[in-house]
FISE-703594 format. One line per 2 residues: number of its first residue (from 1); their letters; for each residue x, y, z of N, C-alpha, C. Coordinates in steps of 0.02 Angstrom, whole numbers, plus 50000, padded with zeros to 5 digits. Each point is the difference from the previous one (the first is absolute). Last residue first. Example, Ala and Ser with C-alpha at 12.3 -4.5 7.8 and 13.67 -1.06 7.14 Angstrom:
BEGIN
2) SA) 50642:49888:50354:50042:50059:50003:49961:50055:50037 ~ 50015:49714:49996:49955:50059:50000:50045:50060:50000
END
This chain:
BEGIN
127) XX) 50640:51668:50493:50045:49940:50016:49950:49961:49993 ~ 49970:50245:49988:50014:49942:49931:50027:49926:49998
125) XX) 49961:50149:50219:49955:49983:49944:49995:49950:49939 ~ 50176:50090:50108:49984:49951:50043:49954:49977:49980
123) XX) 50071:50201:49895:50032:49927:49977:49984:49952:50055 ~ 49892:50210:50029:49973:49968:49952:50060:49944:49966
121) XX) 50058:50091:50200:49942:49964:50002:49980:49980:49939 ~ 50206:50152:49997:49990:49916:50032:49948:49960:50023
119) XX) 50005:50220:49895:50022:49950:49942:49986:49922:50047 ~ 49953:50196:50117:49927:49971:49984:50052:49956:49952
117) XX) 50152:50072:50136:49947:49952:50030:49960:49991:49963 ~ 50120:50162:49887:50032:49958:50026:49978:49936:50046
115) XX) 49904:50216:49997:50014:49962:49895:50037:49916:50000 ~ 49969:50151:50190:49936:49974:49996:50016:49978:49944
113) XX) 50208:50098:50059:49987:49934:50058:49922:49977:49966 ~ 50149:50135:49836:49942:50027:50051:49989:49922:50010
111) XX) 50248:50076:49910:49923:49977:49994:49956:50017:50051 ~ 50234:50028:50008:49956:50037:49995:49950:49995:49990
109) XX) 50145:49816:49921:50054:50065:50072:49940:50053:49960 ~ 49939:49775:49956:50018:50022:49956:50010:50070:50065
107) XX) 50059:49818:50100:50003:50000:49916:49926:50029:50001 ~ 50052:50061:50236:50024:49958:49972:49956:50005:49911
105) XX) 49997:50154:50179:50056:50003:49996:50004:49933:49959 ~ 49795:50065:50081:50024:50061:49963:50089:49985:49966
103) XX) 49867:49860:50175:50007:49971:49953:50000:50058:49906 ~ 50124:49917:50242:49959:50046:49975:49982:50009:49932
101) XX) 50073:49761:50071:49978:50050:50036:49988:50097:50001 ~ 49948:49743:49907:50062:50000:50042:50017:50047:50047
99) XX) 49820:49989:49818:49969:49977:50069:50047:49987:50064 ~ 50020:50043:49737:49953:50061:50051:49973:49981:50049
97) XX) 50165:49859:49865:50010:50057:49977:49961:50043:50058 ~ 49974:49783:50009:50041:50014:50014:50039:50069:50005
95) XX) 49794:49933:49914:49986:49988:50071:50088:50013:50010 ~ 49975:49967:49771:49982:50060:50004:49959:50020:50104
93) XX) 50090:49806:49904:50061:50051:49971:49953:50068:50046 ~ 49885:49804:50014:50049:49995:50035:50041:50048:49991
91) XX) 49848:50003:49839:49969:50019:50085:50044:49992:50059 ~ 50041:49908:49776:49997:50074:49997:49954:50030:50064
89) XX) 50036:49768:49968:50061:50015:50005:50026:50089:49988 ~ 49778:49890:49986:50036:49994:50081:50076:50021:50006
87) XX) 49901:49992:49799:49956:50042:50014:50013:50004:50081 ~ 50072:49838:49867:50026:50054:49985:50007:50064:50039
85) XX) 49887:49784:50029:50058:50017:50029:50050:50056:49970 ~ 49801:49959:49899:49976:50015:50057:50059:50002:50053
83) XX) 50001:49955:49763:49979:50059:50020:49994:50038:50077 ~ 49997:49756:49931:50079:50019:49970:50001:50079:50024
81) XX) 49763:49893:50013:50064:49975:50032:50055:50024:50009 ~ 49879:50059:49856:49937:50052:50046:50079:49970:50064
79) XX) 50027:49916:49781:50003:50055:49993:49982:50021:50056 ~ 49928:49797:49961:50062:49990:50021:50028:50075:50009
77) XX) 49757:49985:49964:50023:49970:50085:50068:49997:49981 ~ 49875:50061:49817:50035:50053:50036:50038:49985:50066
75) XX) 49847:49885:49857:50047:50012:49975:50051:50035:50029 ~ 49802:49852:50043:50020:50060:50037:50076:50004:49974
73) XX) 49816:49943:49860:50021:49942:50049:50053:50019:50027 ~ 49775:50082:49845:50056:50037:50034:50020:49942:50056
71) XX) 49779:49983:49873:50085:49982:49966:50055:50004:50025 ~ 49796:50122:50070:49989:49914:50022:50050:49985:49946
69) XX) 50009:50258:50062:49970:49963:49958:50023:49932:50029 ~ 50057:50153:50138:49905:50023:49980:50012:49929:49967
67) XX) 50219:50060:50031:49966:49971:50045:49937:49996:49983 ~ 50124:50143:49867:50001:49937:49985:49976:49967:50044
65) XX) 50017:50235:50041:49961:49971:49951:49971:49935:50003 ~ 50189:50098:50121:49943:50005:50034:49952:50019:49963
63) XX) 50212:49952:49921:50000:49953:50062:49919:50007:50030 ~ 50112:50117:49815:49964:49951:49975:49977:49972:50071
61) XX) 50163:50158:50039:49925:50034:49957:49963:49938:49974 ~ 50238:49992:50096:49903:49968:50044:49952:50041:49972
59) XX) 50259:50027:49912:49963:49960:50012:49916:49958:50052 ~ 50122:50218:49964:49995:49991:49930:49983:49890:49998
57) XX) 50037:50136:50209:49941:50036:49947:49989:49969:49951 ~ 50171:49898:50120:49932:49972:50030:49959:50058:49950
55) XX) 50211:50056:49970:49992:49934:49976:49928:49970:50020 ~ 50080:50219:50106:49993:49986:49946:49961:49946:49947
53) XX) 50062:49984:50232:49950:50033:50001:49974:49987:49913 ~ 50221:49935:50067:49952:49955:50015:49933:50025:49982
51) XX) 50167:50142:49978:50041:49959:49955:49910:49932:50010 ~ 50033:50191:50146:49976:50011:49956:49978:49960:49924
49) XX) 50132:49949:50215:49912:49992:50014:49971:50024:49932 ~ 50245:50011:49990:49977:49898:49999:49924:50025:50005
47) XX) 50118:50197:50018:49992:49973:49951:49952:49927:49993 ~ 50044:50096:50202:49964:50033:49967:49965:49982:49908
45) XX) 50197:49892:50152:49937:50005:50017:49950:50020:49963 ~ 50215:50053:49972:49997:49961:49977:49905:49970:49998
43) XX) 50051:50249:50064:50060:49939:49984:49966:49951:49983 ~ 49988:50300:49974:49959:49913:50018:50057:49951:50002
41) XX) 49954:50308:49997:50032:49929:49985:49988:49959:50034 ~ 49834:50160:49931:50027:49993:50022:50055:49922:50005
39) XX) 49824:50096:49856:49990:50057:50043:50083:49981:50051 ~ 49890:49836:49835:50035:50034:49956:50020:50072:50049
37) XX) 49944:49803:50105:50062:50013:49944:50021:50037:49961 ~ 49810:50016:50163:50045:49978:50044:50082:50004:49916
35) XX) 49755:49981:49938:50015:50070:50001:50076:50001:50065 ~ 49926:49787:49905:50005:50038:49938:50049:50094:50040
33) XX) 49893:49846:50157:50087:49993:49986:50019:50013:49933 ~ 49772:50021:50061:50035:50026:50053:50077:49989:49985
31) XX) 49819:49916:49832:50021:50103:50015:50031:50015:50045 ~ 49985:49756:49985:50031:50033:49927:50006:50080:50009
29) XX) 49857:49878:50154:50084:49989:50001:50042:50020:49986 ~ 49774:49995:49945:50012:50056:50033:50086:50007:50056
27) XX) 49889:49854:49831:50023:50051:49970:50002:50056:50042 ~ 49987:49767:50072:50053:50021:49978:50014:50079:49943
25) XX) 49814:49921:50132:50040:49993:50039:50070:50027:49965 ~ 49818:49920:49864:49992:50087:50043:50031:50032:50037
23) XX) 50006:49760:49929:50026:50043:49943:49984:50093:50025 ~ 49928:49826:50164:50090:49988:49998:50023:50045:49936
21) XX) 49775:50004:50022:50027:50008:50063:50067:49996:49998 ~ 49873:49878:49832:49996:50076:50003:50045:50020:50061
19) XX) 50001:49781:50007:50044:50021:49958:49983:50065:49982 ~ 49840:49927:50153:50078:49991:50027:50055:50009:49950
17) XX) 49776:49986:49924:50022:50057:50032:50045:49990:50044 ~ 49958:49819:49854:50004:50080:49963:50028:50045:50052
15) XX) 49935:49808:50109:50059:49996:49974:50018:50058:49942 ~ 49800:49977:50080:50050:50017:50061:50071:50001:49981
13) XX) 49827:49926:49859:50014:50067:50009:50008:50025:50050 ~ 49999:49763:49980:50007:50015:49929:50017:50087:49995
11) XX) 49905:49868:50171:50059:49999:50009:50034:50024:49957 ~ 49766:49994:49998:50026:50039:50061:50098:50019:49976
9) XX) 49862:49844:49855:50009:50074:49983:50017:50052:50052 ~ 50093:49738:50033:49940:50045:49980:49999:50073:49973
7) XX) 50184:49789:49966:49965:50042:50046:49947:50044:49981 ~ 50116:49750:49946:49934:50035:49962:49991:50072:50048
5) XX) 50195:49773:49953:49981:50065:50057:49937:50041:49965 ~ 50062:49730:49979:50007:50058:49962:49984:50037:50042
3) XX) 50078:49754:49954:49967:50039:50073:50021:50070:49951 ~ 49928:49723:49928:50067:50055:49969:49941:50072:50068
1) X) 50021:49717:49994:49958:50059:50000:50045:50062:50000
END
């Protein structure tokens, strides 16, 4: 007997909107360390979140379509996977950066501390 996963239409657009969420997540990623690089000098960090952010825009625009339709065989679960320790690995950078300790003084030197926490929630988010 052959075992097949059939999820429901519940599960079906939860899963949209958890990949909305994570693509919304990241364009607001994108304007905070967009405006951090080009306003002020950056290190490595900065780059990599932008570098991640990026790549998720231009990839999960399909992500929270394709679920709806009954064809869709979660194409995205290895991508969402692989993504996701990314996505830890840019929260870790970026908890290190504004949470060590003042946090005016660390990457990007001058930034605004609220620009800076909101990047790091909405990447906790995108996780």
């Amino acid at each position: 007997m052959k075992f097949t996963v059939s999820p429901t239409k519940a599960c079906r657009f939860t899963v949209a909107a958890l990949n909305g969420l994570v693509w919304i997540s990241s364009i607001i990623v994108v304007g905070i360390t967009g405006y951090f690089l080009k306003k002020y000098s950056h290190d490595q960090h900065l780059i990599f979140e932008m570098c991640i952010s990026a790549i998720v825009l231009g990839l999960w625009l399909p992500s929270f379509v394709l679920p709806v339709f009954e064809s869709y065989k979660f194409y995205y679960a290895i991508p969402n996977f692989i993504f996701s320790y990314l996505w830890l690995t840019a929260f870790v950078f970026a908890a290190q950066d504004y949470n060590e300790s003042q946090c005016e003084l660390n990457a990007p030197f001058g930034g605004s501390c609220n620009l800076k926490l909101t990047s790091e929630a909405f990447i906790f988010l995108a996780l």
